[in-house]
Each structure stands twice: as structure tokens, then as C-alpha cells.
N, C-alpha and C positions, 0 to 999 in steps of 0.2 A: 504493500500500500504506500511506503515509503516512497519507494523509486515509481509509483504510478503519479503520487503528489509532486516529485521532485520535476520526474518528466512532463507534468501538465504546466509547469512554471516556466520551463526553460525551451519551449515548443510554441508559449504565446507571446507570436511576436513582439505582442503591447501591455502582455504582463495581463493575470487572471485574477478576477476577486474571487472571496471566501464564497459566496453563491455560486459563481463557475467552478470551483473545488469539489462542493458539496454535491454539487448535479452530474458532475464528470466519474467521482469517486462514489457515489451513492451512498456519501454519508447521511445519518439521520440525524447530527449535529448543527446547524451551523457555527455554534462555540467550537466546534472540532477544527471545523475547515479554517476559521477564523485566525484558531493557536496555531494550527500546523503552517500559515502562512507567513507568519510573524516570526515561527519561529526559523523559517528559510529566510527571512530577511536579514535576520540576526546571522545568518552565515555569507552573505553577501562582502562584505569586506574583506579581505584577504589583510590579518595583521602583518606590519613589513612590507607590503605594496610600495612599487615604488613613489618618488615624486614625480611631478611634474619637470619637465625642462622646459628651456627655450626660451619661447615669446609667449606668456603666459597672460590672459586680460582676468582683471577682477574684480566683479561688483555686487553690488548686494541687491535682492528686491525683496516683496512682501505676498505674503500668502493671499490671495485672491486680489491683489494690485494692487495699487499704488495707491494713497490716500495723498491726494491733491490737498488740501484743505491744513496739511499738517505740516509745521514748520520742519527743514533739515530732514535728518534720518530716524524723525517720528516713525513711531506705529502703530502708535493706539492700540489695540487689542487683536489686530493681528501678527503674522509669526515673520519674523526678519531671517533672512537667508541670505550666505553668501557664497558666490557661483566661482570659480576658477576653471577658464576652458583656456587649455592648450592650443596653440595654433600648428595646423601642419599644413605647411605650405597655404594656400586659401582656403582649409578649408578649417577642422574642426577635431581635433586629437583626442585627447582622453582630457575628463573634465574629474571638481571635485565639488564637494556640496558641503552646506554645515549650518545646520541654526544654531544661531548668535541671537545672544540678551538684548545685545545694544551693536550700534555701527561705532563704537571709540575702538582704540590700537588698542587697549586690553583684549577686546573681542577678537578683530582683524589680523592682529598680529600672530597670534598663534597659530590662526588657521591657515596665513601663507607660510610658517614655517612649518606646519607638518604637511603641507599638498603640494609644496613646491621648493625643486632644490634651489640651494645657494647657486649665485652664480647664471641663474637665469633672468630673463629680464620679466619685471611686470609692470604690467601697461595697466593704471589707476585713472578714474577722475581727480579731482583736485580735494577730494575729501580729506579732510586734517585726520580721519582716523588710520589715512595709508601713510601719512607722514613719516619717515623714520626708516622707512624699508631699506633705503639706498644704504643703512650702516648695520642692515644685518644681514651684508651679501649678494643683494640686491643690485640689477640694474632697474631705478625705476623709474618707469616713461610715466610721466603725468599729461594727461590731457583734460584742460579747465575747460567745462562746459560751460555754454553761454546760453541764458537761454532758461528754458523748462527741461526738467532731468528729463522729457523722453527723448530729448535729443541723444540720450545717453547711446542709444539703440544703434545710433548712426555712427557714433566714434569708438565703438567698444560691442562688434556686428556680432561676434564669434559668443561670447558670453550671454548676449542678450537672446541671440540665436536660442541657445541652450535651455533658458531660462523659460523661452515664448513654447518650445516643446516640454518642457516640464508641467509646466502650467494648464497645458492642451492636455496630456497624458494622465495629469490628476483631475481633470475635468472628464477627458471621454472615459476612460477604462477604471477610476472609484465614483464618478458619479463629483467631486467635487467632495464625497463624505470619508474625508480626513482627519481626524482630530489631533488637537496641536501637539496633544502627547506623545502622539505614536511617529507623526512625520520624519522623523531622522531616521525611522527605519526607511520609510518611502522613499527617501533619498537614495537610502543603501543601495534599492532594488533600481530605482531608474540607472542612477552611476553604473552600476552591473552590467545592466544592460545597453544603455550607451557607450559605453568604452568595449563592449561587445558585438556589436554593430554588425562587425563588417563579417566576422565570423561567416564562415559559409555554413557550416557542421553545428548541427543543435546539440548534437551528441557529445562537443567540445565541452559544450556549453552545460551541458548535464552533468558530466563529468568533471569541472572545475567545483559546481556547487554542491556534490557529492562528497569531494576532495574538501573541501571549506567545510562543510555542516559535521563531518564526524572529526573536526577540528575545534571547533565551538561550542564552548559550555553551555548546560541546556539549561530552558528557561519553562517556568510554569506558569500556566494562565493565570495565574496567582499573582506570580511578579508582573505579569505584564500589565494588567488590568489597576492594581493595587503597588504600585512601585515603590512605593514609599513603605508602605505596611511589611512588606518583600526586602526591603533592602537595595534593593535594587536601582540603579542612575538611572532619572528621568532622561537628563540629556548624549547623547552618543557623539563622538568625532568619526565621523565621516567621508 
């Protein structure tokens, strides 16, 4: 049932909800399909992955968009997110993902030092929270936007790119129904699957997440649900 679960994940193209689990596997759960999904998310990150190289873009947006109305890198009560896509050549490499508290260099900071190596360049808006980069290894291209941030889209294509199919893929294939707790696993599974794109072989792809889940300490619908009560970290690095 394991490998029927695993292979129902790694076969759909745009990634399957806990309802396509249940119906495919002919559980009489949906709590069932719901945990065994989570808990393949939970294996989606490969610890020791490498970094990022290169020409790296980074910016941040907000779980269901942008709130115009709010100064700086407000968000009011929705989820802050920040995106790291690789450039290759024109087009779009491997990316990284990570909900953050707030957009300051406490948040920022960490997140380009564990998704991207030294020595690469990163391409920022003019945000004071990316300030500092250039003295930790860093080549960093700033580009001051002028304007309204959706200009951002036009000077920084490859991230926002990334962001606009994220966004679309939590929209068509959850329905949009997310909650802000569980999202960094969501992450996990898009990244997985984005930086696996190009893959020809599902079977590749079956077999990496095989290889990852009986490497990963397991989790109980307990902790998932109840993370605090569990012990267990709300927040994941990504």
C-alpha cells in the first residue's frame, strides 16, 4: 500500500490531494490518506542537498497576494514567503522556498545562507532586509525598483516566474485549502517537484522519494495536527 501511495504521488504530474489518495487507494479514511500524504512530504527534502550556485534572484511574496493597502513588507494575517530561483542560462534551475516571520536580514539572511552557496551572485530589490549579503560571500546585484512592487515581476522574471506557478498549483490541484501551519511542507513537495521537472523516468522519481522516506523520522497524526502538544516544530527550513 506503501509503494501504491508513494507511486500515486510521484506519477501526478501536479501532485494529488488526500481525496485522490483515498479514491485511488480505496481507503475508508480520509484522516488516513490525509497523514500518509504529509507524511511523504516530510520526506521530500533531501538533508545535505546541495546549494544553489551562480546567478541566483530573491524575493519574497504572500500567500494569496499581495496586500496593496499595507505599508513595506507588511502582511497582515497572511503567510510571507521567500523564493530563491537559480538561473540557467534563460531559463529557470533549481529553486528554494521558506516561510519567514518577517522580511528583516534576521529572517533573509539565513535563508540565502543555507539555499545558496558562497561565492554566487544574488540578484535582490533594494530591500534593507538583503542589505549585508555582499560581506557574507556574496556577489550582490541590487536592482531599486521604481514604481509599485509589481514591477518586481519585470526585473527579477525567473523568481517571480516560480512564485506565479506556485501560486496557480496551490490554487488548481488543493483547491486554495492550505493552512498556514502545514505550508512549508507544501513547499517541500512543489520544490521536489520543480527541481524535478525535467526528469523523463517517474520511476526516478519514485525511487528518490523511497530512498528519502525510509531516511526520515516518522511522524504521527498526533504531531502533525497538535505540534505543539507533540513537540514537534511548527516551522520547517526548506
Amino acid at each position: 500500500m506503501w509503494f501504491r501511495a508513494i507511486w500515486y504521488v510521484t506519477s501526478q504530474k501536479n501532485g494529488g490531494s488526500a481525496l485522490g489518495m483515498q479514491r485511488v487507494l480505496g481507503l475508508k479514511s480520509y484522516q488516513t490518506a490525509w497523514t500518509w500524504l504529509h507524511k511523504l512530504r516530510r520526506a521530500m527534502v533531501r538533508p545535505g542537498r546541495d546549494r544553489l550556485t551562480g546567478w541566483v534572484e530573491v524575493d519574497e511574496t504572500y500567500l494569496g497576494g499581495l496586500e496593496e493597502s499595507l505599508a513595506g513588507r507588511q502582511h497582515g494575517d497572511k503567510v510571507l514567503i521567500v523564493v530563491a530561483a537559480q538561473a540557467n542560462g534563460s531559463g529557470i534551475g533549481r529553486v528554494r522556498m521558506r516561510v519567514i516571520p518577517d522580511a528583516s536580514a534576521a529572517s533573509l539572511h539565513p535563508f540565502v545562507l543555507d539555499s545558496i552557496a558562497p561565492g554566487s551572485t544574488v540578484h535582490t530589490d533594494g530591500w534593507q532586509g538583503y542589505k549585508g549579503l555582499n560581506k557574507c560571500g556574496y556577489d550582490h546585484e541590487v536592482t531599486v525598483l521604481h514604481g509599485v512592487r509589481k514591477d518586481a515581476s519585470k526585473l527579477l522574471p525567473r523568481v517571480h516566474l516560480v512564485i506565479s506557478l506556485l501560486k496557480r498549483w496551490l490554487l488548481g490541484t488543493h483547491q486554495g485549502a492550505v493552512s498556514h501551519r502545514h505550508l512549508a511542507y507544501y513547499l517541500d513537495e512543489f520544490t521536489f517537484r520543480f527541481n524535478r521537472r525535467s526528469s523523463k523516468s517517474r520511476g526516478k522519481l519514485f525511487f528518490r522519494l523511497v530512498e528519502q522516506a525510509v531516511a526520515t523520522d516518522p511522524a504521527t497524526y498526533s504531531s502533525m495536527v497538535h505540534p505543539t502538544r507533540a513537540g514537534a516544530a511548527i516551522s520547517r527550513i526548506t
